[in-house]
N, C-alpha and C positions, 0 to 999 in steps of 0.2 A: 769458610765456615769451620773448616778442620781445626786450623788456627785458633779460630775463635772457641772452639769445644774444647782444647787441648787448655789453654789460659785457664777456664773456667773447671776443670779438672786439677791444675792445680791449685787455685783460691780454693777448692773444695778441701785438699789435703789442708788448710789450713784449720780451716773449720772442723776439723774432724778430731783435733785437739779438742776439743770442750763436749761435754755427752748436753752441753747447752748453747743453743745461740750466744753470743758474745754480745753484752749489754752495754750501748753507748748511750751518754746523756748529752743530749742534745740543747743548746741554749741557740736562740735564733727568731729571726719575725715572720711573723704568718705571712707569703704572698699567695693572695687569692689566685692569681695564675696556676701556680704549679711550677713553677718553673725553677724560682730559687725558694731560699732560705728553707723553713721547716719541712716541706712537701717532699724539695730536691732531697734534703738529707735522708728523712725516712724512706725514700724511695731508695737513695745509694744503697744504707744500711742494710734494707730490706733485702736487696739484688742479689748483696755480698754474705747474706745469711746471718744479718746481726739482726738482736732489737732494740728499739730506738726507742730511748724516753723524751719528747721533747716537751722543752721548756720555753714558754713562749715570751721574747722577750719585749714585741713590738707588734704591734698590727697596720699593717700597710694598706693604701690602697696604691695599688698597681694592675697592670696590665702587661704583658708581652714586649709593650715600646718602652716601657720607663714607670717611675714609681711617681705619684699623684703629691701624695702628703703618708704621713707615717705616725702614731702615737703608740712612747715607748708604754709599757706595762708601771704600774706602782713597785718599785722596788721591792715593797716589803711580801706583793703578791709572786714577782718572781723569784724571794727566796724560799717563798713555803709551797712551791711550787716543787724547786729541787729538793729542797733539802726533807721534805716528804718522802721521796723516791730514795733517796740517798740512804735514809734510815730503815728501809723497807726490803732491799738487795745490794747484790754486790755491782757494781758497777765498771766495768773494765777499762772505758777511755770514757774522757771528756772533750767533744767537741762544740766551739764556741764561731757564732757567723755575727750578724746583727745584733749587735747590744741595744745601742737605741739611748740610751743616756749615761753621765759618768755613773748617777747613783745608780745605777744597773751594774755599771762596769764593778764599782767597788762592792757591789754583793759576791757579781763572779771570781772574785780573786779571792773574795775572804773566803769561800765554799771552796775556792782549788785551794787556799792554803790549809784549810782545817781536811782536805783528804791529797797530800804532798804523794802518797803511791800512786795515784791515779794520771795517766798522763792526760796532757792538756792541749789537744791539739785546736789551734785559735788559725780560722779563715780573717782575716783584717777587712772589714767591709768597710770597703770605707765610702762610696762610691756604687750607683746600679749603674748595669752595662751602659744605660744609656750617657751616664756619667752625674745622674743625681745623686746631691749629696746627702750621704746615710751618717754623717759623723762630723761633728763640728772641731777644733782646734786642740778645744778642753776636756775632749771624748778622746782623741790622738794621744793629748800630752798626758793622761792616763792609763793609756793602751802600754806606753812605755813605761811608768813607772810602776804601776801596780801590778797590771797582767802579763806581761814579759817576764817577769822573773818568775813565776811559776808557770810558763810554756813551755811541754816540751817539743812540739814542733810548731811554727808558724810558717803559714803556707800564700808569701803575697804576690800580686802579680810584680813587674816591675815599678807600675808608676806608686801602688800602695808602698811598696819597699820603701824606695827614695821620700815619699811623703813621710812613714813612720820613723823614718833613722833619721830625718832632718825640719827644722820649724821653721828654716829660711826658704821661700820660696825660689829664688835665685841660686841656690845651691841645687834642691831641690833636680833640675831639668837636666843638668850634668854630671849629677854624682854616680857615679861607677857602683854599680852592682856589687862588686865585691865588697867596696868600704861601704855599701847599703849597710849587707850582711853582716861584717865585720859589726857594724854599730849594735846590728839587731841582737846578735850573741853578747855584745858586751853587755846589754840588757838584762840579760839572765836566763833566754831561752837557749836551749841546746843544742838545738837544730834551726836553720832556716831553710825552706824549698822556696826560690822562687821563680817565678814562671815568666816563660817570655816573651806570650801572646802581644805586648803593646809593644815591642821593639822593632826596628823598621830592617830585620832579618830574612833571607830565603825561605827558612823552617825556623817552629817554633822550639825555642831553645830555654829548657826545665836546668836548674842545677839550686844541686844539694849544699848543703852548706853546714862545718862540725864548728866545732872548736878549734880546730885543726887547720881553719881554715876552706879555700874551695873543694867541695868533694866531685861526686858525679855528675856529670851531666849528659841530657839526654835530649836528643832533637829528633821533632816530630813535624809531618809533614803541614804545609799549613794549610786547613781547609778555611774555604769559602764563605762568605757570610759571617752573621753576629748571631751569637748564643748566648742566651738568658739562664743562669744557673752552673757555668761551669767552673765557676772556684769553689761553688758549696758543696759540685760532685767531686771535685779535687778531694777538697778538704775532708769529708765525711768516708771517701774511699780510705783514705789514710786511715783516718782515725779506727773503720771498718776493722781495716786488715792489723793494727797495731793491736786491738783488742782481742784479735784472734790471736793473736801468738808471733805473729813475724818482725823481723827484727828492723831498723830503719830501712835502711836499704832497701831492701824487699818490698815492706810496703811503699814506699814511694816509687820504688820500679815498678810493682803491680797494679797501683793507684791511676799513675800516668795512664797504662795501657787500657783500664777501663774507661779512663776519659776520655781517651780516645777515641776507643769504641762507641762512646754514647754520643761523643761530637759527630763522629761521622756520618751515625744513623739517626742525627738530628733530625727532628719536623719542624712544619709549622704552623699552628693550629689557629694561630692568630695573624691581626694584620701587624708585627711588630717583628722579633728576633725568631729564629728559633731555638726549640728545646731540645734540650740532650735526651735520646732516647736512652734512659738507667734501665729498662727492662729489655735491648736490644737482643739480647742471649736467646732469648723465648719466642722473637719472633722466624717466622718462615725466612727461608736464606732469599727466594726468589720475592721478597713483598717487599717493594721499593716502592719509596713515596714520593709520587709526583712534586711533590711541594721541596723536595732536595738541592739544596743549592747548587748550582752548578760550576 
């Protein structure tokens, strides 16, 4: 618990930069569970001491095991959705999960181009854990032309990576992470993180990715079981801590380590996945949940 006070004493020094919470806009689909998409983000943000505008890009029906069916929002209701808030305060980071269709896609790009200070940190949903799909071909081949170039961090697992940076299926299942990467920057974004939960590795193995080519990387133990929401806690931790003031590095070293944390002290509240516990901080050190994978 030491550990874990000492982490969250430093996230604090970050926050303590601003005499305000640190304002993320969030774009993403409502899952009634709680698990991922808009609930998971407001909770990261929330954790991390940010506030969270979200912007609803899709409404799902889901449960814990996998998602049912999904209908994205009217376009023109998700852009006066944001660009209401947008006019209204300052906004620090943009974080983007679930779009839900291209003409969604090409609101979010014209909104990140018309505010280019604002970074743009894009979770690629392409896929729920259970492996439905949230993104069809011409929603992908979108993702790369229009929203990549003003990304500044995208945050994919491996199999999203290799799916975004290639249209051939066949290439797809053996292209090397690095030339994932390599594509994903050539695209326009500045950063890529990607993660390496689906890889058939000892520990789960995180690495950064500049212009510069491969940067950090960082391996973490691999726990047990399947979790529902841990790229949105990814994604929205970054975006959390980027709005607070921390530099790349930083936040996706300290992003990581809250994922961590929130996988670890995952539950499960359903008959399906578990969730990441994002409020783990707050509880008692000795409350352990039966329901914990083993």
């Amino acid at each position: 618990m030491k550990e874990v006070e000492s982490h969250f004493n430093q996230l604090a020094d970050f926050m303590s930069m601003s005499t305000k919470p640190p304002v993320v806009l969030v774009f993403a689909g409502n899952d009634p569970s709680g698990g991922a998409g808009l609930a998971a983000d407001i909770l990261t943000l929330a954790s991390l001491g940010c506030h969270a505008l979200p912007v609803v890009t899709a409404i799902t029906v889901q449960d814990t095991a996998g998602v049912q069916e999904f209908m994205a929002v009217e376009p023109d209701w998700l852009e006066d959705q944001a660009r209401q808030v947008l006019e209204d305060m300052r906004v620090d980071a943009i974080k983007v999960g679930m779009i839900g269709s291209v003409e969604n896609l090409t609101v979010i790009a014209e909104i990140a181009s018309d505010y280019p200070d604002i970074p743009l940190i894009l979770d690629p949903v392409l896929a729920s854990g259970r492996g439905d799909a949230l993104a069809e071909e011409a929603l992908i081949q979108a993702m790369r032309e229009l929203l990549l170039p003003h990304t500044f961090l995208v945050t994919p697992n491996s199999v999203e990576a290799r799916h975004l940076a290639s249209d051939d299926p066949d290439e797809q299942e053996d292209l090397p992470l690095d030339v994932a990467a390599a594509r994903l920057i050539e695209c326009g974004c500045e950063y890529a993180l990607i993660t390496g939960t689906h890889e058939n590795t000892p520990q789960v193995v995180n690495t950064l990715y500049t212009q510069m080519g491969r940067g950090a990387s960082a391996a973490w133990t691999r726990l047990p079981g399947s979790y529902h929401g841990s790229g949105c806690t990814l994604a929205s931790a970054v975006a959390g801590l980027i709005a607070s003031g921390a530099d790349v590095a930083t936040a996706v070293k300290e992003a990581q380590e809250y994922t961590w944390q929130a996988l670890s002290k995952g539950f499960r509240p359903g008959m399906g996945q578990f969730i990441p516990d994002r409020m783990f901080w707050a509880r008692p050190a000795e409350n352990e949940d039966e329901d914990k994978p083993e």
